[in-house]
N, C-alpha and C positions, 0 to 999 in steps of 0.2 A: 792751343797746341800749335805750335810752329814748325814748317815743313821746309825740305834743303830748298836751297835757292835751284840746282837744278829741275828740283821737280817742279816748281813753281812757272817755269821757264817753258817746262814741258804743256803744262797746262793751257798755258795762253796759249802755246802756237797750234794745237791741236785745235784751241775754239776758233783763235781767229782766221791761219792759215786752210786750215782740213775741214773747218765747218762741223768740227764732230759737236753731238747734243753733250749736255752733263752723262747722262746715265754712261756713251760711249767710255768719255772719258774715264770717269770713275771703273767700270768692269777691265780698263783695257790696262790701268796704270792702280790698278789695287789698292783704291785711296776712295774712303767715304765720300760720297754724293753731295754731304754737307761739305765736307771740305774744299770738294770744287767750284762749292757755289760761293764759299766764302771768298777764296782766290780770285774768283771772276768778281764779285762784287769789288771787294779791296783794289783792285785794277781800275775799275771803271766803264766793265763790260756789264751786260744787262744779259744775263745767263735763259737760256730760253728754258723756261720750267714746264713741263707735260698739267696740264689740271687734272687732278686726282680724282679719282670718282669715290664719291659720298659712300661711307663707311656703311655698314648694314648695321652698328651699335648706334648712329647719331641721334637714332630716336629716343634711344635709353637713356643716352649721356645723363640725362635729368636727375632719371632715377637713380642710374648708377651714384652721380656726385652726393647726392641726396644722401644716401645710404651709407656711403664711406667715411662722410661726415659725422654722422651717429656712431657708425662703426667702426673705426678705423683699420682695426684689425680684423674682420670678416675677408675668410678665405676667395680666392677667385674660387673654386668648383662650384660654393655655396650662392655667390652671388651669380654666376652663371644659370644655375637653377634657376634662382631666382627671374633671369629675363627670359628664359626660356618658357616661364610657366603664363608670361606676359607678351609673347608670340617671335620672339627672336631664332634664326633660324642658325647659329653659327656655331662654327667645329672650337669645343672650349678651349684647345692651345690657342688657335688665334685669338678668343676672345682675354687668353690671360695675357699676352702681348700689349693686346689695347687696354688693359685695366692697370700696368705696369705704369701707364705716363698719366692717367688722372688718381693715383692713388696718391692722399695726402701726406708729405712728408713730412721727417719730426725735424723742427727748427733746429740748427746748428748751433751744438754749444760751442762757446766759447772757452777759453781754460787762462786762467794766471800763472805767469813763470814763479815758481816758489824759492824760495830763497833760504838757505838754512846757515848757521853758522859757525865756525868751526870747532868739530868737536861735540856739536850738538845732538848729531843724530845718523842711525846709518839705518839701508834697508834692505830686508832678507828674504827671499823666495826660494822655490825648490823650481827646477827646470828639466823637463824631463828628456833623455837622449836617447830615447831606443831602449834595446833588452842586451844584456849581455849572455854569451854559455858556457855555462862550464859545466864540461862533465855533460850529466844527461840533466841537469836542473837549466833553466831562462828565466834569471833577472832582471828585473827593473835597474838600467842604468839611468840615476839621480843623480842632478847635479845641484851641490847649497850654492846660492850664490850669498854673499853680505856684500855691499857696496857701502862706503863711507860717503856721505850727502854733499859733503864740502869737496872735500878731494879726488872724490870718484875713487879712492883706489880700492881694488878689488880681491874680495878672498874669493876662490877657486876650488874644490870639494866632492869629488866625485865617491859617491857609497851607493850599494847594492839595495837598494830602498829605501823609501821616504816615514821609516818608522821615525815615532817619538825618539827613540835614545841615538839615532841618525842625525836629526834635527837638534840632538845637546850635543851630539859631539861636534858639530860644523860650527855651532856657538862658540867653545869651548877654544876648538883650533884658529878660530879666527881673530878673536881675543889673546888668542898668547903666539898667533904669527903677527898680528900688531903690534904686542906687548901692552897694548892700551884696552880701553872699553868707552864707547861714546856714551852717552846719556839718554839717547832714546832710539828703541827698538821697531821702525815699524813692518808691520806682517798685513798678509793677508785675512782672511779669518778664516783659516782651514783649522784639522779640528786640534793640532797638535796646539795650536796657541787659543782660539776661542769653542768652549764646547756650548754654550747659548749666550742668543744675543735678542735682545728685544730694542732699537734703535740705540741709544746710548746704554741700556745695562748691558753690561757683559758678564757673563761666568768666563776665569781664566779656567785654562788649564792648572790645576795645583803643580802638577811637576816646570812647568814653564816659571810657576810663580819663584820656584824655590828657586831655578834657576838667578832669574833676575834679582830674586834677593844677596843670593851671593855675590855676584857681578854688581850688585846694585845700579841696576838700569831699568827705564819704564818701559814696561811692552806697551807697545801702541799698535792696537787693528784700525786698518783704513775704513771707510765708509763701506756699507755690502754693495759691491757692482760698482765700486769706485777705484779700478787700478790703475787710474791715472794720478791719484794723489800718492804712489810709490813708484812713478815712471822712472826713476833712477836705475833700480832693479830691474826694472824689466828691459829698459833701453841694453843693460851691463848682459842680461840673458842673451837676445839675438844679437850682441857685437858679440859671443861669445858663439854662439854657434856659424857664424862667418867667418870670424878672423881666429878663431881657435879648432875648434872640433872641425870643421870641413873637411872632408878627404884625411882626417887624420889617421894614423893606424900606430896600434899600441897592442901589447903581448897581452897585459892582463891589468886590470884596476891599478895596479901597486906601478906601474908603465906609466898608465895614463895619469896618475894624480903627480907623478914626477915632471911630467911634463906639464903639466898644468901650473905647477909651481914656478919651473921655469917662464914659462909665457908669461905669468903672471907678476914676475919680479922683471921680465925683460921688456917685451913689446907693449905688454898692456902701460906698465908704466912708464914708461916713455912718451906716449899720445898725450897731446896737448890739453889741460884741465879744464873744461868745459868754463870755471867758473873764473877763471882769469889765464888766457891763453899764452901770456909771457911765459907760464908756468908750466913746468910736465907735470901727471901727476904724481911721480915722484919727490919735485919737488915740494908740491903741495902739500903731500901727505907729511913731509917732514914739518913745514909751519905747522901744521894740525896736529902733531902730537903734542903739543905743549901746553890744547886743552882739552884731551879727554884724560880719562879715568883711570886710577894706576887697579892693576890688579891684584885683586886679595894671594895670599902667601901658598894654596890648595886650591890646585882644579877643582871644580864641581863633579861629580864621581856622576858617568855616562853608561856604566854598566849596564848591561839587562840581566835583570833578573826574573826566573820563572821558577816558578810550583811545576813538581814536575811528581807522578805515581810510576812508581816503578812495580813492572808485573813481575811474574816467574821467573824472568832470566834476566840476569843482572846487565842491566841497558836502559839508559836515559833515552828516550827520545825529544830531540833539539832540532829546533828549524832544519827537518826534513831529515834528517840523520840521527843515529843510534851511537848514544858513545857509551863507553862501558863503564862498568863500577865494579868493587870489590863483591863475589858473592853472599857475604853477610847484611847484606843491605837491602837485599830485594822486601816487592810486597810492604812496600813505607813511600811516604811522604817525604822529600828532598827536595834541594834547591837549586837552581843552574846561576850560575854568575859568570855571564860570556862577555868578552869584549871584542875588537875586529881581530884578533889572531889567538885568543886564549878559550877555552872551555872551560871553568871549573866546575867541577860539581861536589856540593855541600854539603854537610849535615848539621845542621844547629852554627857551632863554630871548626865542627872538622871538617876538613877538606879531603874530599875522599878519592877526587881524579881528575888531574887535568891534563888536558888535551888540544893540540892543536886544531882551531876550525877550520872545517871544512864546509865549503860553498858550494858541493854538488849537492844532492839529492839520492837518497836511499843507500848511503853507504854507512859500513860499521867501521866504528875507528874503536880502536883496543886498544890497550896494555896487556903484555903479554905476560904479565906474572898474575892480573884478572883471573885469564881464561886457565892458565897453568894450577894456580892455586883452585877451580872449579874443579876442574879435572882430579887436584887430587882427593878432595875435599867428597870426589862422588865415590875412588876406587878405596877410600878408609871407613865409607857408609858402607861400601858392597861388604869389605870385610866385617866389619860390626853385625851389620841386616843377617850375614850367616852366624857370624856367632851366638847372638840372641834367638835364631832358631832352634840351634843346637840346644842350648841351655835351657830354654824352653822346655824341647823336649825330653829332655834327657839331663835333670840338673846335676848328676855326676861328671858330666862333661865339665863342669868351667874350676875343677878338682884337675883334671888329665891339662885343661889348657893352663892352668895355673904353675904343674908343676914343669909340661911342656916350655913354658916362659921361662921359669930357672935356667932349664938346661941348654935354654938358646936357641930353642928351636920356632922359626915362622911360623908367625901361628895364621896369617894367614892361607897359608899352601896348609898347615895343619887343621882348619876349620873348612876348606873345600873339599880336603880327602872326608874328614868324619861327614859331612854331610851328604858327600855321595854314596859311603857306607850305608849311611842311613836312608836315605831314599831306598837303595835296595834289597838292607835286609830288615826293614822296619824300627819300631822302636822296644819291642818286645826281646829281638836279639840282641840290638845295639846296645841295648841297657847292661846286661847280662855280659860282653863284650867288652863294655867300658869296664865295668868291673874286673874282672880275669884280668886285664891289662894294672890297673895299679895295683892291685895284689899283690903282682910279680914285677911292681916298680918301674914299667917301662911304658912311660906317659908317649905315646907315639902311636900313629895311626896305620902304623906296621904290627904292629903286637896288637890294636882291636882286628886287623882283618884277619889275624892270624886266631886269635879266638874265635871270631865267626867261623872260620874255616874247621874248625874243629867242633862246634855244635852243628855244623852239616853232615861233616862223616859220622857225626854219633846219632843223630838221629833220622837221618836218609839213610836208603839202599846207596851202595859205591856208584853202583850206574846211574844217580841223577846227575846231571850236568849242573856245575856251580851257578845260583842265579845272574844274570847280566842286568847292567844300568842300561837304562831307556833314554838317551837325552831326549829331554823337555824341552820345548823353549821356555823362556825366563818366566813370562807370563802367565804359563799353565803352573811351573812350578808353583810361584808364590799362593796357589791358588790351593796348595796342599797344607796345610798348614795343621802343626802335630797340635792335639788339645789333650792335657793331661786330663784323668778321668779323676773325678773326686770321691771323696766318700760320702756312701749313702744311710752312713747312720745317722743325719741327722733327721732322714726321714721316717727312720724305724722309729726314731724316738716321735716321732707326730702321731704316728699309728696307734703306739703305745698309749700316749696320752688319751687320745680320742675313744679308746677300748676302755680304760678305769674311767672314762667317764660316765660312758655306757652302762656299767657293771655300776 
């Protein structure tokens, strides 16, 4: 390490003018003790060094060396035990201090510069940049990188997580912002490209596979704990978080990949090509198209698709959100077919709703002819639910609603009146009530309460007061329900039987 020539300057004349010792120097000009000794040596001074008083471990050293040999990776607390139980009297920070300079290190690998050729190959990592918010949801902001091995030049790719069908569309966009396809893919062995590996078997990913078959490219995983045989990638990652993302500010994802695109046609490719510096890598990348890979005629389709159970109320639940469907559908098995801005939702081959995605968290996103058509889909059941009570009850009635219907009259407001009728004056008058009314021809729920009204005055005193309706709430209502009584001759005839048999 080499230090300004002023300081260097400083140093001498403090030893030889001022007499100061190293330690002086070193606390007083904030420069390690070795370095002052170095300075005075390299001069031709003979630095006055204090003699150190003998460490309280020098007895151990032995044992300690001994040990770390065998073991290399044996914690300091454990081996501190260890001499303590063998009479060493020291506080274990200091002793892991002194175990720091005789712990054996592992030899320095060396690495060979790799050489690729053009066209032959590029490489692809995810890099991750923090969380983004939206709304009340925080994602993962991912970024794909692809780097071409010859040319350096770079695809750029920011998505809201590092799912599988993230991972086909970064392939996907980088290949047709190339226009081309290199011949070899290499990856890390995370699980989107390798799901088992026993040293050279590998299990692909099938959806990777299919991928590559299309593109017709070789995926290649690097060695496990070998990311230096893809240093291209990762070199392309941290130039990207210095000279791109730093201090950048951007509205929203669809901001930031705009700009990413920009840097990535502008500045990035302008810097000189690592692998022949005459050259930008712009230029470069242009010689290199002329051998990779032309592209098939159809993207590879990067959709997501999910199995989705829909419950009671007609609403998909999709990455963290509720989207709606037609009420004829609930209570079934469906299918979500989402891309970055669309929702569909499926059925076999109908498409029953789509909808723009949303990237917050716990909201509901509708069509508003959905919830319209529930709405009325429930006030055509309410009418029906009374009219089948009525009918029920009372099977003269769908005689009176029938001819009602001729003459034009709602039969919904006409099946609320007869059934408030009948909640108050039973079904014994009702009956009798509906009758008198077709009689006398007039299918209306003005002429049954006028017939009730006249089996009161004929069979009450004048002074009773007309009965009054009770509002129910809905629930006690439904809980009244009319049951026709049946005939009991079929049990006379069991009696009968059982008598002549007797006899």
């Amino acid at each position: 390490m080499t230090i300004a020539p002023d300081l260097t300057a400083q140093i001498l004349r403090y030893h030889h003018a001022e007499r100061w010792p190293v330690g002086t120097i070193s606390s007083q000009l904030n420069v390690h003790r070795e370095t002052v000794i170095r300075v005075l040596t390299q001069a031709g001074a003979s630095p006055i060094i204090p003699a150190q008083r003998p460490s309280g471990v020098t007895p151990y050293l032995p044992f300690i060396e001994q040990t770390l040999k065998q073991f290399p990776n044996l914690t300091a607390s454990r081996l501190h035990a260890m001499v303590v139980e063998r009479g060493y009297g020291g506080r274990p920070d200091h002793f892991r201090h002194l175990i720091a300079r005789h712990r054996p290190r592992a030899p320095v690998e060396a690495y060979l510069r790799l050489r690729t050729l053009p066209g032959e190959q590029c490489q692809c990592d995810w890099g991750h940049f923090g969380h983004i918010q939206i709304g009340q949801a925080k994602r993962p902001l991912m970024a794909f990188v692809m780097v071409l091995s010859w040319s350096r030049r770079i695809f750029l790719r920011f998505f809201l997580g590092a799912h599988m069908e993230n991972f086909l569309r970064g392939h996907v966009q980088a290949f047709e912002s190339w226009g081309l396809a290199p011949r070899v893919t290499l990856y890390d062995n995370l699980k989107s490209v390798v799901l088992e590996r026993k040293g050279q078997a590998i299990r692909f990913n099938p959806t990777l596979l299919a991928l590559s078959a299309h593109y017709r490219f070789e995926p290649r995983p690097v060695a496990p704990a070998r990311g230096n045989q893809k240093g291209r990638v990762e070199r392309s990652i941290r130039y990207i978080r210095d000279n791109f993302f730093a201090a950048r500010t951007y509205t929203d994802i669809d901001d930031l990949n705009a700009q990413a695109d920009a840097w990535v046609a502008g500045a990035s490719s302008q810097r000189p090509c690592p692998e022949d510096t005459k050259l930008s890598v712009q230029e470069a990348f242009e010689q290199e198209k002329s051998h990779l890979m032309a592209l098939p005629a159809t993207p590879f389709s990067c959709d997501e698709l999910r199995a989705v159970s829909v419950g009671k109320t007609p609403y998909v639940r999709f990455d963290l959100n509720d989207y709606s469907i037609p009420h004829t559908h609930v209570q079934r098995s469906l299918t979500v077919s989402a891309d970055l801005c669309e929702v569909r939702i499926v059925d076999g081959q109908q498409v029953l709703a789509t909808h723009r995605r949303c990237w917050d968290k716990g909201q509901q996103i509708e069509v508003e002819a959905h919830v319209e058509e529930l709405v009325q889909h429930k006030r055509a059941g309410r009418a029906h639910r009374d009219t089948d009570r009525l009918v029920h009850a009372i099977p003269q009635i769908q005689t009176l609603l029938n001819e009602a219907a001729k003459r034009g009259e709602p039969l919904g407001r006409t099946a609320s009146q007869l059934q408030e009728l009948l909640d108050v004056h039973g079904r014994t008058q009702m009956t009798a009530a509906v009758a008198d009314a077709l009689n006398r021809g007039v299918p209306h729920p003005n002429a049954v309460r006028l017939a009730l009204e006249r089996q009161r005055q004929a069979q009450t005193p004048p002074s009773t007061p007309p009965p009054l309706g009770v509002a129910l709430p809905e629930h006690v209502r439904q809980r009244d329900i009319a049951v026709r009584p049946h005939s009991l001759s079929g049990y006379d005839q069991l009696i009968g039987d059982h008598d002549d048999a007797n006899d």
